[in-house]
PAVO-660323 format. One line per field, with one value per atom (N, C-alpha, C): atom name; x, y, z. Coordinates in steps of 0.02 Angstrom, whole numbers. Layout:
atome [CA / ...]
u [X / ...]
v [Y / ...]
w [Z / ...]
END
This chain:
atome [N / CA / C / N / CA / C / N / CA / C / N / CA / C / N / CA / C / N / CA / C / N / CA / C / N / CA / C / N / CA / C / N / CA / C / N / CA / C / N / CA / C / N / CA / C / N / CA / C / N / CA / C / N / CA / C / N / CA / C / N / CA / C / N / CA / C / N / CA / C / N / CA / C / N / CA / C / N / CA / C / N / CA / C / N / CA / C / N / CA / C / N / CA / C / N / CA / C / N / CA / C / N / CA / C / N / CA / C / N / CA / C / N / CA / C / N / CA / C / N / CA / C / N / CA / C / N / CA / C / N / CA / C / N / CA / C / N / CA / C / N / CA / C / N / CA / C / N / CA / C / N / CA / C / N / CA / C / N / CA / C / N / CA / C / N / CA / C / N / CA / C / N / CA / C / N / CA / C / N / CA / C / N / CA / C / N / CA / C / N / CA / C / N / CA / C / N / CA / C / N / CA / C / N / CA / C / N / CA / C / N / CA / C / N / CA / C / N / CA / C / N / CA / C / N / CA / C / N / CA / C / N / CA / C / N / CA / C / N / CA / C / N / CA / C / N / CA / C / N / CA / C / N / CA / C / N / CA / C / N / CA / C / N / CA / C / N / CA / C / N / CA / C / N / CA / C / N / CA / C / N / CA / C / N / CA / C / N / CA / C / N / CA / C / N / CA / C / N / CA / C / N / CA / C / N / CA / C / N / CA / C / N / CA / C / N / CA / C / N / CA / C / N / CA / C / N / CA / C / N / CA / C / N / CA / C / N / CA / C / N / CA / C / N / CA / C / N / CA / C / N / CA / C / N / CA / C / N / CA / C / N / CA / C / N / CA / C / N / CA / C / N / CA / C / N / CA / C / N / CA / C / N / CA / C / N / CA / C / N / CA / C / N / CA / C / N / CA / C / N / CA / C / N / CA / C / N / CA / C / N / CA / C / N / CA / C / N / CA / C / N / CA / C / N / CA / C / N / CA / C / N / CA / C / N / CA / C / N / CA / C / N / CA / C / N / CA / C / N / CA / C / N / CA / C / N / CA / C / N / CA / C / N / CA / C / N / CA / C / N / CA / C / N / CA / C / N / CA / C / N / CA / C / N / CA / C / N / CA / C / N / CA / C / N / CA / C / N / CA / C / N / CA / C / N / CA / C / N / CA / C / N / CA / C / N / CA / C / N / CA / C / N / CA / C / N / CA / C / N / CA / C / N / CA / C / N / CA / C / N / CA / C / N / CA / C / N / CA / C / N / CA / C / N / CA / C / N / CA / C / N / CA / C / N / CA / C / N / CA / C / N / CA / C / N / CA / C / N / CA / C / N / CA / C / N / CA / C / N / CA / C / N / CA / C / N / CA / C / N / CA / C / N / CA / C / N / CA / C / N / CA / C / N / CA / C / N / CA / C / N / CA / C / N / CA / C / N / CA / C / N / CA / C / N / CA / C / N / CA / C / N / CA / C / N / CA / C / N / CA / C / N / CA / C / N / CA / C / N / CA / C / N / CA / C / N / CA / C / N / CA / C / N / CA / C / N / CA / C / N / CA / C / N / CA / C / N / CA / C / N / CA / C / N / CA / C / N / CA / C / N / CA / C / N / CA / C / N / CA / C / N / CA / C / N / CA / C / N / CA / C / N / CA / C / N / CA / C / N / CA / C / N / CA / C / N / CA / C / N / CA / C / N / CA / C / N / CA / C / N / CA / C / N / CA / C / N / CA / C / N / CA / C / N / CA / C / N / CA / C / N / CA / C / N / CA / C / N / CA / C / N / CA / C / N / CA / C / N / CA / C / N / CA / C / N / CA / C / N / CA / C / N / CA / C / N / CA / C / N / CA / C / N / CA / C / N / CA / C / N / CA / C / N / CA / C / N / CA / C / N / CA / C / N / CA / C / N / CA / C / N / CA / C / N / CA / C / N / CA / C / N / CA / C / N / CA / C / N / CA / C / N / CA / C / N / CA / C / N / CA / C / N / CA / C / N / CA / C / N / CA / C]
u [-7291 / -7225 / -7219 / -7172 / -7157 / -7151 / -7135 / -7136 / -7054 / -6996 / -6935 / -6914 / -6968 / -6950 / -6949 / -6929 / -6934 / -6957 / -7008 / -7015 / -6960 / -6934 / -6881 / -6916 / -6898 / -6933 / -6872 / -6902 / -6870 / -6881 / -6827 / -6821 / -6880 / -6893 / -6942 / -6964 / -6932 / -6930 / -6893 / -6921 / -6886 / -6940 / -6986 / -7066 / -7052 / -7063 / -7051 / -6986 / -6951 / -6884 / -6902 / -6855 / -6876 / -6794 / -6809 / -6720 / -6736 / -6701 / -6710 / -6648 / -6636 / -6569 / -6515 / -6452 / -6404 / -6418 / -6473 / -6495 / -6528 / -6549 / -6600 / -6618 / -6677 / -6711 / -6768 / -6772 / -6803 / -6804 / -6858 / -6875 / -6814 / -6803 / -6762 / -6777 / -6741 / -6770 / -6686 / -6721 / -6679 / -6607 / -6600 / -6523 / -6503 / -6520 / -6493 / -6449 / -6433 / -6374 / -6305 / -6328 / -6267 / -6267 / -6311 / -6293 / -6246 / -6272 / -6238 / -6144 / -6154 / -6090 / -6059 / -6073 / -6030 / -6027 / -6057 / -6029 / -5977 / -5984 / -5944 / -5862 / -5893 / -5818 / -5794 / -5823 / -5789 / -5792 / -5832 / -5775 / -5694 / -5700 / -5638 / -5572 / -5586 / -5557 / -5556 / -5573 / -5581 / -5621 / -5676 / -5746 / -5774 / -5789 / -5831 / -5928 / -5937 / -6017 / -6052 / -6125 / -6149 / -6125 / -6112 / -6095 / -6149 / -6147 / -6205 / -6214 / -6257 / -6281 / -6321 / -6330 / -6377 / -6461 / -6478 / -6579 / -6573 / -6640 / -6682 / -6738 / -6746 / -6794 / -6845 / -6859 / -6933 / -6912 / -6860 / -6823 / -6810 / -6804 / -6787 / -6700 / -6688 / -6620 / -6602 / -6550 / -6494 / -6431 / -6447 / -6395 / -6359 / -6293 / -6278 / -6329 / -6356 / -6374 / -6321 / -6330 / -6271 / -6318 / -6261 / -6301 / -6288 / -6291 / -6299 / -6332 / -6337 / -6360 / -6359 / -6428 / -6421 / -6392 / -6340 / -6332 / -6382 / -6417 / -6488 / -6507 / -6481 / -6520 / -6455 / -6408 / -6340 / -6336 / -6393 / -6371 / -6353 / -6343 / -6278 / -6238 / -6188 / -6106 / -6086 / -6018 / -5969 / -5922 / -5868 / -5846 / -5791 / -5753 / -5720 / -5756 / -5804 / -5858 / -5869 / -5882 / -5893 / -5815 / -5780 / -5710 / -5730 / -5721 / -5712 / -5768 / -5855 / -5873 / -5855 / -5834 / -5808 / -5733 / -5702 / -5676 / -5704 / -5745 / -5777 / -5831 / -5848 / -5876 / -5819 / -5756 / -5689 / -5666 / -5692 / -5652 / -5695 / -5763 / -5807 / -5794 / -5804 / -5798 / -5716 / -5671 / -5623 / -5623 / -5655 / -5647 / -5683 / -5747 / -5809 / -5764 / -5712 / -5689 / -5650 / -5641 / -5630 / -5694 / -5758 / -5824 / -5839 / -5863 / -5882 / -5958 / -5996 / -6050 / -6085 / -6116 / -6155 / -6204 / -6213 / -6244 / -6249 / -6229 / -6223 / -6281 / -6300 / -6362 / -6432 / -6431 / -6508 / -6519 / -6485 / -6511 / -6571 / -6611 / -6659 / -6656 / -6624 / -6604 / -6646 / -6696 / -6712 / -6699 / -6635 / -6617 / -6527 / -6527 / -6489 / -6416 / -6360 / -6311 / -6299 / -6260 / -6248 / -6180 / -6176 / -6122 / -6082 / -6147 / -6131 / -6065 / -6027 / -5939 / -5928 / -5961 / -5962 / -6027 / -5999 / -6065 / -6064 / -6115 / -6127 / -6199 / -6179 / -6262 / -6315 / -6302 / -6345 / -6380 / -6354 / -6424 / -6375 / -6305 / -6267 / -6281 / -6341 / -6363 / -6369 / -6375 / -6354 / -6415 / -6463 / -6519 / -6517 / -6456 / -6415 / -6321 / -6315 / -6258 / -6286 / -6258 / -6242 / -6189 / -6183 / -6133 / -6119 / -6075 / -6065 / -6004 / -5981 / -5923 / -5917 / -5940 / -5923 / -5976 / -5945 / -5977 / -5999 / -6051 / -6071 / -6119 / -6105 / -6179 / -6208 / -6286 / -6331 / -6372 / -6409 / -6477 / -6446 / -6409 / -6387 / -6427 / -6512 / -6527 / -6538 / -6536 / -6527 / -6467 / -6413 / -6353 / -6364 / -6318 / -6321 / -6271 / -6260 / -6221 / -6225 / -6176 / -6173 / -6115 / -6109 / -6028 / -6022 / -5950 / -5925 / -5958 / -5962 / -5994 / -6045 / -6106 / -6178 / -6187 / -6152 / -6135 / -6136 / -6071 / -6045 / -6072 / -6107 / -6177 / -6238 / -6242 / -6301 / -6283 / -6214 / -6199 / -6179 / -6151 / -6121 / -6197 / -6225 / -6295 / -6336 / -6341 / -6385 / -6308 / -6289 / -6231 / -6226 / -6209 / -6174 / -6247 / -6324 / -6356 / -6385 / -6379 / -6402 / -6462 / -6504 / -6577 / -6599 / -6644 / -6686 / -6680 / -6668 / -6672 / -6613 / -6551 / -6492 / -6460 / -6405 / -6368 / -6329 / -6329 / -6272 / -6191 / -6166 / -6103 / -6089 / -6125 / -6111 / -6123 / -6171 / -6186 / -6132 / -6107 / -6043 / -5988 / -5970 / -5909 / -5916 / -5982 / -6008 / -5991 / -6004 / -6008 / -5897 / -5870 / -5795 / -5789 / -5794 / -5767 / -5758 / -5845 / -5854 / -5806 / -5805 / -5785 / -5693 / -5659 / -5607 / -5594 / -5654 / -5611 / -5608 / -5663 / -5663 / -5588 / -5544 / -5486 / -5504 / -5553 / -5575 / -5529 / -5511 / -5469 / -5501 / -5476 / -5500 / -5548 / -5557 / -5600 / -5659 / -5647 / -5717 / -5749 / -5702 / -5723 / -5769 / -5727 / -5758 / -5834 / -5850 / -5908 / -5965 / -5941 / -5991 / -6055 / -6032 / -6086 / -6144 / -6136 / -6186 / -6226 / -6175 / -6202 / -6251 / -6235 / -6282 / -6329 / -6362 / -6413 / -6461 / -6415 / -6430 / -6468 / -6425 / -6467 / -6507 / -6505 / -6574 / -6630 / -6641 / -6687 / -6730 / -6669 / -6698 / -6726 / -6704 / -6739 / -6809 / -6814 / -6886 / -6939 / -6903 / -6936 / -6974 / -6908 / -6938 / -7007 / -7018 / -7060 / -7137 / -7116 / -7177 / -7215 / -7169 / -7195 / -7228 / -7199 / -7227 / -7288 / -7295 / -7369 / -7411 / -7379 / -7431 / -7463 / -7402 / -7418 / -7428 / -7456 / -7456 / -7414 / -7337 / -7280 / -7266 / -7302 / -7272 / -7212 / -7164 / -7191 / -7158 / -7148 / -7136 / -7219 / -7260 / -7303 / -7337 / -7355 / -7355 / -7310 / -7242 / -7190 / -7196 / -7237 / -7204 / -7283 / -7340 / -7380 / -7370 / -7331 / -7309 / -7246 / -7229 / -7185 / -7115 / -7124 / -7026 / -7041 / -7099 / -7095 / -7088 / -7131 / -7098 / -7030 / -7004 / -6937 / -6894 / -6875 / -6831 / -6873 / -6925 / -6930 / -6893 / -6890 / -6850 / -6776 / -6753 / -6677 / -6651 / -6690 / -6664 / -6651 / -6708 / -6702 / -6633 / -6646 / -6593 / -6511 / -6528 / -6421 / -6427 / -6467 / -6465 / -6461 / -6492 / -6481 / -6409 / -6396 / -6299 / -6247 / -6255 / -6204 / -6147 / -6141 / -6065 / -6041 / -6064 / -6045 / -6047 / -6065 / -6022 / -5943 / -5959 / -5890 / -5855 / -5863 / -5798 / -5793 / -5834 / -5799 / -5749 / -5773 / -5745 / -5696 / -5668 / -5594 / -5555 / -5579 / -5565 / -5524 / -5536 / -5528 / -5480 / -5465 / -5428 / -5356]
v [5235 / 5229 / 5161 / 5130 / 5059 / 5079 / 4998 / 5017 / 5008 / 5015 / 5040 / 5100 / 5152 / 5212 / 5260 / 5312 / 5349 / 5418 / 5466 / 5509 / 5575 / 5609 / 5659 / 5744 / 5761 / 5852 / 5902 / 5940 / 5982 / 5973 / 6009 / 6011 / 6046 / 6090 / 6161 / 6124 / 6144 / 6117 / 6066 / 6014 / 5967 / 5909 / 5907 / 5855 / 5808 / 5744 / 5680 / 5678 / 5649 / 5635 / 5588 / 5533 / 5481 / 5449 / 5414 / 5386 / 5322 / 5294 / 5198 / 5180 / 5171 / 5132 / 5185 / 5194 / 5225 / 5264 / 5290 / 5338 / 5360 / 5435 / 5490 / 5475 / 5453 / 5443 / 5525 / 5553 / 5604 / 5600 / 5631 / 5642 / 5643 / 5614 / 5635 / 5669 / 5739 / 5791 / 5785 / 5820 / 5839 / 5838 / 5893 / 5910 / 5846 / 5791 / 5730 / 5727 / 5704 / 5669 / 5696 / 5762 / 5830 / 5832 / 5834 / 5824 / 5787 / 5712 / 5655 / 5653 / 5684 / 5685 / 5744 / 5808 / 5848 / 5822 / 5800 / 5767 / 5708 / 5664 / 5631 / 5688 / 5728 / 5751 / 5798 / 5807 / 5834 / 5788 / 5730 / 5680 / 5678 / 5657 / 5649 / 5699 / 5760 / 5804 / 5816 / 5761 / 5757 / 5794 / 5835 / 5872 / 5814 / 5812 / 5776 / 5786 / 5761 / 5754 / 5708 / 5711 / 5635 / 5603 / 5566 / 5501 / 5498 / 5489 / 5502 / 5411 / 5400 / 5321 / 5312 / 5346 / 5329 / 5351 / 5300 / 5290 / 5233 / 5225 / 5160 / 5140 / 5070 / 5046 / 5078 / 5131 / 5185 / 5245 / 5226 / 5310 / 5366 / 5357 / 5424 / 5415 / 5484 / 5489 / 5457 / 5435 / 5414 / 5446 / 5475 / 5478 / 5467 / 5470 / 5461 / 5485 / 5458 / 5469 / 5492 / 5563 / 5592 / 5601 / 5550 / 5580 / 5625 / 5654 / 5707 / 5750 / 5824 / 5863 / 5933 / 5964 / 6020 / 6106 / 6127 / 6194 / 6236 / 6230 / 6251 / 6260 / 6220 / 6204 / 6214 / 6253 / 6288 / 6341 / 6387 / 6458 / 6509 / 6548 / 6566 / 6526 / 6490 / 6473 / 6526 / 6495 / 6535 / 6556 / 6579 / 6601 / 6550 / 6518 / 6472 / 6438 / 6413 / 6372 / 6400 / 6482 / 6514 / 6503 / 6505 / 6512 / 6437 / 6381 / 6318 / 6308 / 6349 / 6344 / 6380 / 6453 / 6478 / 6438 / 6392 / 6354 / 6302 / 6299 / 6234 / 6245 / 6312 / 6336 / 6363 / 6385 / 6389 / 6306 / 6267 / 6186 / 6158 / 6177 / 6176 / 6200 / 6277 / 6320 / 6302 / 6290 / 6273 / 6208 / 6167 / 6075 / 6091 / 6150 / 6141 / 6181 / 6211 / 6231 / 6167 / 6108 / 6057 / 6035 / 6032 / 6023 / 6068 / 6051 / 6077 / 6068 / 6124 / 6119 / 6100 / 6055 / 6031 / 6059 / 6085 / 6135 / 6182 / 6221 / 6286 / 6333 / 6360 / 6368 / 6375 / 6309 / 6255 / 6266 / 6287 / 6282 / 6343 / 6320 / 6377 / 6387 / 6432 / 6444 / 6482 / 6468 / 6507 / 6598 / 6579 / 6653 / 6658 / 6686 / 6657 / 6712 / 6711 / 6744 / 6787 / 6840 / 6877 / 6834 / 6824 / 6785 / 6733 / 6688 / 6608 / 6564 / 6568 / 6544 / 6462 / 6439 / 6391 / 6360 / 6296 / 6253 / 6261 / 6276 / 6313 / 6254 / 6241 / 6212 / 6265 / 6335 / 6360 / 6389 / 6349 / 6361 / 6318 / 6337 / 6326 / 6377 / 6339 / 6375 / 6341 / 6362 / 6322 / 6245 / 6283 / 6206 / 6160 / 6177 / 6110 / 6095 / 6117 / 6096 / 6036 / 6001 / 5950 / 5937 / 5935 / 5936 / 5863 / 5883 / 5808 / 5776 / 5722 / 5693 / 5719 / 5698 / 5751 / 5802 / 5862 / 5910 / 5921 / 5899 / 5916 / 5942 / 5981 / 6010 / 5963 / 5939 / 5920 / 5939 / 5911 / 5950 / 5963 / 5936 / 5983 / 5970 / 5959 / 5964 / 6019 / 6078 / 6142 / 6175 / 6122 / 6143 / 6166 / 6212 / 6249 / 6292 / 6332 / 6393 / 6440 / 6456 / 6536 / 6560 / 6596 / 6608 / 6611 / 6618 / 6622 / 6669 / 6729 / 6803 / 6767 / 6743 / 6739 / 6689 / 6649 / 6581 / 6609 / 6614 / 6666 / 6718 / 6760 / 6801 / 6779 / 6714 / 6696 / 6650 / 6630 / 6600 / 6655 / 6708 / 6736 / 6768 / 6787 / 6826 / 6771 / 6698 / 6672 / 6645 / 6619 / 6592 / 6651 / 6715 / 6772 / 6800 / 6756 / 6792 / 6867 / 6896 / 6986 / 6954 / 6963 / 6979 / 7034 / 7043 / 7092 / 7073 / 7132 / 7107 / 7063 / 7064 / 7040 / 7117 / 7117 / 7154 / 7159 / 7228 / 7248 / 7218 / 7250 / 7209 / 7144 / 7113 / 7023 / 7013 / 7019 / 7003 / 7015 / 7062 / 7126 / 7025 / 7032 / 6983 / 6914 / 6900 / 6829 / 6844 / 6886 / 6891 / 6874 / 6938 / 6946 / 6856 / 6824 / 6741 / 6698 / 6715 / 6656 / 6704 / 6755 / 6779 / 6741 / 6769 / 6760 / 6671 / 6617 / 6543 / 6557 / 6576 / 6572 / 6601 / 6663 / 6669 / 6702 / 6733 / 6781 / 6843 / 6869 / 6913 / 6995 / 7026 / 7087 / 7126 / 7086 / 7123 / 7081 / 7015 / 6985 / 7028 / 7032 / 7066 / 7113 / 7180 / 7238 / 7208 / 7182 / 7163 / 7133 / 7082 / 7042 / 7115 / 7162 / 7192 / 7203 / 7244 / 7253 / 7207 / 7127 / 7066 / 7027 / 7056 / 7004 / 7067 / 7119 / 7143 / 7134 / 7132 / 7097 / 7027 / 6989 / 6906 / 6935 / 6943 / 6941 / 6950 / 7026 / 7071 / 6995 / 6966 / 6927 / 6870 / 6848 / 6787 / 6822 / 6879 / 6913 / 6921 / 6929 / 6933 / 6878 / 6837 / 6756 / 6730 / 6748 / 6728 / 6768 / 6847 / 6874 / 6873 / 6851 / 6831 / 6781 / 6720 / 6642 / 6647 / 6704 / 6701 / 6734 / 6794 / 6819 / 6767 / 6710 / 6679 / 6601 / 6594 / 6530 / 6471 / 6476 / 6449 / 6408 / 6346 / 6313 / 6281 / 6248 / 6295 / 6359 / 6383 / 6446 / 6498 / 6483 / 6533 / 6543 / 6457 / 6440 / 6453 / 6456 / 6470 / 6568 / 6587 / 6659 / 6703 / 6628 / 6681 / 6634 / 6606 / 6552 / 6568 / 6627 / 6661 / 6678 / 6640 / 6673 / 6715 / 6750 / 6816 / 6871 / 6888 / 6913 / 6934 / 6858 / 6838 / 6882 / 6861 / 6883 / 6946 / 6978 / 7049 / 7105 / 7079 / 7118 / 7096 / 7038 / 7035 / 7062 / 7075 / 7106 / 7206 / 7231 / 7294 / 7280 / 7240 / 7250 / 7238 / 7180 / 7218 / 7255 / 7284 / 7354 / 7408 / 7408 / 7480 / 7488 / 7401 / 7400 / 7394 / 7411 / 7398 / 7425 / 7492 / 7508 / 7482 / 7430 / 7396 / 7333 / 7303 / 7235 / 7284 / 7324 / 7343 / 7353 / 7397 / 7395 / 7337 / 7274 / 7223 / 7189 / 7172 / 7140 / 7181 / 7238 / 7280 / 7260 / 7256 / 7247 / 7180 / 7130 / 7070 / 7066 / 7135 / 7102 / 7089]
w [2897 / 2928 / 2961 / 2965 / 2967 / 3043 / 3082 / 3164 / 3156 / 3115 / 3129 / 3125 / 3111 / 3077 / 3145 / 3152 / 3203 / 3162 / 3177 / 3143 / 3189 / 3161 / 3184 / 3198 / 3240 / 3240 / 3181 / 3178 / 3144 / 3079 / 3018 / 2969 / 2924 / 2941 / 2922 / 2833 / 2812 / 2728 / 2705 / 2746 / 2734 / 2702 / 2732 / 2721 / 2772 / 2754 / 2804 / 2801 / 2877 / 2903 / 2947 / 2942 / 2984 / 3008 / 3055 / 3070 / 3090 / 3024 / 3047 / 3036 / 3120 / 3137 / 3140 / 3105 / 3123 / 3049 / 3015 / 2973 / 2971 / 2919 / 2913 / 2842 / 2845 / 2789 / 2761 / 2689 / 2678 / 2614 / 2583 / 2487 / 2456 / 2415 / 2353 / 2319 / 2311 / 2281 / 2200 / 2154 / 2093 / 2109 / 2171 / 2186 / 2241 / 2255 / 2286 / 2266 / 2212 / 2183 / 2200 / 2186 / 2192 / 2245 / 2293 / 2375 / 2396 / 2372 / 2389 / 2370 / 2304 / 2309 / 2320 / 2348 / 2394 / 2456 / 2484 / 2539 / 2536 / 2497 / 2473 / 2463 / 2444 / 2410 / 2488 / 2520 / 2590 / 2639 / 2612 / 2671 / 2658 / 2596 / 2570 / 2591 / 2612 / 2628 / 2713 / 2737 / 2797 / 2842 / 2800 / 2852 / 2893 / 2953 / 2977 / 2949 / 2901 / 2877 / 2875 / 2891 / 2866 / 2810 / 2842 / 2764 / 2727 / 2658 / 2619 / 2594 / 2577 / 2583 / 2519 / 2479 / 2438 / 2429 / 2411 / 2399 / 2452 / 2464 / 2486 / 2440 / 2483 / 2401 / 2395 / 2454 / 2446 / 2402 / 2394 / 2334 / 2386 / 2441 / 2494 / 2493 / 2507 / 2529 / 2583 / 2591 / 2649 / 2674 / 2717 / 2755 / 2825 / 2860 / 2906 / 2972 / 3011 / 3082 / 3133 / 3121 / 3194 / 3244 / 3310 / 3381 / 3424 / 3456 / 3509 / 3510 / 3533 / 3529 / 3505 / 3490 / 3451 / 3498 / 3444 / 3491 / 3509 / 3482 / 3490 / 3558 / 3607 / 3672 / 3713 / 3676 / 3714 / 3692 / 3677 / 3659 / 3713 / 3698 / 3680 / 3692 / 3642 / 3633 / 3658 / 3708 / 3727 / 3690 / 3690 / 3636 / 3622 / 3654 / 3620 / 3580 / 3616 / 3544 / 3499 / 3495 / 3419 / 3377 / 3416 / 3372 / 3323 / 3375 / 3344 / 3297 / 3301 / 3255 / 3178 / 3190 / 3139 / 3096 / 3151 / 3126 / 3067 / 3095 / 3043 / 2971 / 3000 / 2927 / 2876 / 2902 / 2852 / 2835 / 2878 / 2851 / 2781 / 2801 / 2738 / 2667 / 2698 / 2622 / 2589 / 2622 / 2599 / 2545 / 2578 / 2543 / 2511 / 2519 / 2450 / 2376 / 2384 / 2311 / 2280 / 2307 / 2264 / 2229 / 2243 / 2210 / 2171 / 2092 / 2027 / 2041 / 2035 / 2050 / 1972 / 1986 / 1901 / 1880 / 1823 / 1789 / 1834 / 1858 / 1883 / 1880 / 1822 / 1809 / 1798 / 1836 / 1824 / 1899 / 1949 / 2011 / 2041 / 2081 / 2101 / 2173 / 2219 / 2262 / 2302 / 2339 / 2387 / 2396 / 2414 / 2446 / 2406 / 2326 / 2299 / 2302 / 2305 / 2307 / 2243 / 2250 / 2188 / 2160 / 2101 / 2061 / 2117 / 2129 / 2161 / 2126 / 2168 / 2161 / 2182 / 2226 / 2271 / 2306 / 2296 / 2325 / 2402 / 2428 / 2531 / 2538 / 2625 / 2644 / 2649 / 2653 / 2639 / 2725 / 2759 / 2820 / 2883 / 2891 / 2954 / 2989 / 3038 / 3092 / 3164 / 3201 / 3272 / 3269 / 3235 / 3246 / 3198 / 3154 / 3104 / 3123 / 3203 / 3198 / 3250 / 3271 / 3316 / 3376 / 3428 / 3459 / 3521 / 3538 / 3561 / 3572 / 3555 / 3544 / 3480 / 3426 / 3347 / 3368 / 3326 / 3317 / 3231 / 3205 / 3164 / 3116 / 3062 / 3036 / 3016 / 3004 / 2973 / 2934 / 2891 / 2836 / 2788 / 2733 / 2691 / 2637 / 2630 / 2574 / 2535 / 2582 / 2551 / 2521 / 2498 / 2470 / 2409 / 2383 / 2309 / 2311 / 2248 / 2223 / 2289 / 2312 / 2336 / 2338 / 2393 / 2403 / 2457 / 2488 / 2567 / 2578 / 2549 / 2623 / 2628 / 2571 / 2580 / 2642 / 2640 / 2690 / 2756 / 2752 / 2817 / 2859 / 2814 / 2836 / 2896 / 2846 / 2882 / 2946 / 2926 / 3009 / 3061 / 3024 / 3095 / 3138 / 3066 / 3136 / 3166 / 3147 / 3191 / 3250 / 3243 / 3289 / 3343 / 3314 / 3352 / 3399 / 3386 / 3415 / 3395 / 3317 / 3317 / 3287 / 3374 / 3355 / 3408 / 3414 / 3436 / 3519 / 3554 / 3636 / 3676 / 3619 / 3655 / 3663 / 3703 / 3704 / 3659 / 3632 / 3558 / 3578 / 3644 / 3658 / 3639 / 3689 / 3693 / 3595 / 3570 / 3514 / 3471 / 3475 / 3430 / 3463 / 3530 / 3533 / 3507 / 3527 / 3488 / 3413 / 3358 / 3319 / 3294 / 3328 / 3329 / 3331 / 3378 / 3397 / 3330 / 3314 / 3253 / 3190 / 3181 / 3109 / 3136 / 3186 / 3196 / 3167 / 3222 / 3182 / 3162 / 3100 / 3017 / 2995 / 3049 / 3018 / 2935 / 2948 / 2863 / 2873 / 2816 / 2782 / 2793 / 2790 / 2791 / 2745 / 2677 / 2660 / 2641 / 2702 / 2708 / 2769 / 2818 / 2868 / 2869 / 2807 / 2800 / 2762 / 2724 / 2688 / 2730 / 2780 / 2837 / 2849 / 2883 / 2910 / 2872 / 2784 / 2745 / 2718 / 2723 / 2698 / 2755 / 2807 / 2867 / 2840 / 2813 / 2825 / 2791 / 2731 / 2671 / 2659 / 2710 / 2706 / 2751 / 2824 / 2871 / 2829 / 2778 / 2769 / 2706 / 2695 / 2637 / 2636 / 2707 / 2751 / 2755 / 2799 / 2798 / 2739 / 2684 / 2613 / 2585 / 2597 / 2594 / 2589 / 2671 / 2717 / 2682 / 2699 / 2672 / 2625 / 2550 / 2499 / 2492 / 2542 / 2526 / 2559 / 2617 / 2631 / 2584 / 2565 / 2518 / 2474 / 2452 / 2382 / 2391 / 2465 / 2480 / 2479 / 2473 / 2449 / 2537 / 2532 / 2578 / 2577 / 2633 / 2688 / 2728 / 2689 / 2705 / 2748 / 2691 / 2719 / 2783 / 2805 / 2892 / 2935 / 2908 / 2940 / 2969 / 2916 / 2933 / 2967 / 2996 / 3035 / 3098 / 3112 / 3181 / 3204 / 3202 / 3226 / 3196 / 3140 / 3124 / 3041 / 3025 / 3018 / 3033 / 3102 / 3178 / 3186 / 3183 / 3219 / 3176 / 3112 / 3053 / 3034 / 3047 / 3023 / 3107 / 3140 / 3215 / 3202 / 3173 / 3179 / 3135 / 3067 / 3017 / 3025 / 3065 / 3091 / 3140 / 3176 / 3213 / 3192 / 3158 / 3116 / 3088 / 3048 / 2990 / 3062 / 3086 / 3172 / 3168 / 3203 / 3240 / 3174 / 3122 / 3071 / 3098 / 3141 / 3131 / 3216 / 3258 / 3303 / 3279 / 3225 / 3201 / 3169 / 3126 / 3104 / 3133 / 3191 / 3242 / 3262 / 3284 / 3321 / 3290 / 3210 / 3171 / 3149 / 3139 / 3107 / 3182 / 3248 / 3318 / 3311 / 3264 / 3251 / 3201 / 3182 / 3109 / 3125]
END
């Protein structure tokens, strides 16, 4: 690492991340290109995203350097903030149906949606949003095929907080805030509850398998605590399913 580079925390599956100067330098993986230009194509539509920049002459990705800080270290959002975030995951999924996802087929998705409609980051979660003067998501090298519920799923239960040892209430209203920005329809509404149980349980699966099968890094990931983590949050929305449903029909 050069003495301009800054090495960065985070980014679980990401490998090396480094920030030189007013950018985030990281691998160029297959789906770059297609990265590069969905973002491209929701600037254009006025999302606030990293600007996408290219290669460097080391062949790593480029992208925009956003500063401030992570929600991460403001959890719980209050609930106006969930609104304005559920706002912004509808500003997304919206601009992303102008993007044609290329070869469609060829992609290998982690944790993959049933009949993937739309290109999603995959992983808008409080420790990839950013906040600040802009508020924005980061990381999107995990973009691919999914769809709005699968998306949506996985933001409302980490955003809304349904893990293990919060209170079902607060969690149930956190949850109501963010679905409301989003301003989703009723029979996204009705679907959210079976689908957050659905992704949690599958985040958990994830995890367990890659240890079984040595699939870094997942498999370090899931004896350093967030196998644990995602095998208790996943019991716990499958428990409260019919207190997300009331909050969210509460919402319609």
């Amino acid at each position: 690492m050069s003495a301009e580079e800054q090495e960065l925390a985070g980014g679980n599956a990401s490998g090396s991340v480094v920030r030189v100067g007013d950018t985030v330098r990281k691998p160029w993986l297959d789906t770059s290109p297609a990265v590069q230009d969905f973002l491209a194509t929701l600037r254009q539509a006025d999302v606030d995203v990293p600007r996408p920049l290219g290669r460097d002459h080391q062949g790593r990705a480029v992208v925009e350097f956003v500063s401030g800080h992570s929600a991460m270290d403001h959890l719980p959002l209050n609930l106006p903030d969930l609104v304005r975030v559920g706002g912004m995951i509808r500003q997304i999924h919206d601009a992303s149906e102008a993007f044609a996802i290329p070869n469609p087929d060829s992609w290998e998705m982690l944790l993959p949606a049933e009949k993937p409609d739309l290109m999603c980051h995959n992983d808008l979660a409080p420790w990839n949003l950013i906040t600040g003067e802009r508020w924005v998501f980061i990381d999107w090298d995990g973009a691919g095929p999914s769809t709005r519920l699968w998306d949506l799923a996985y933001s409302a239960q980490s955003f809304g907080l349904l893990i293990e040892g919060e209170p079902v209430r607060d969690a149930a209203r956190r949850l109501r805030a963010l679905v409301d920005g989003y301003d989703a329809d009723a029979s996204l509404r009705a679907a959210l509850p079976a689908a957050m149980v659905r992704r949690t349980a599958a985040m958990h699966r994830l995890l367990e398998s890659a240890h079984q099968s040595g699939f870094q890094p997942w498999a370090d990931m899931f004896v350093n605590g967030h196998g644990a983590h995602w095998q208790a949050a996943a019991r716990y929305v499958e428990r409260n399913q019919k207190a997300w449903a009331d909050a969210l029909a509460a919402g319609d």
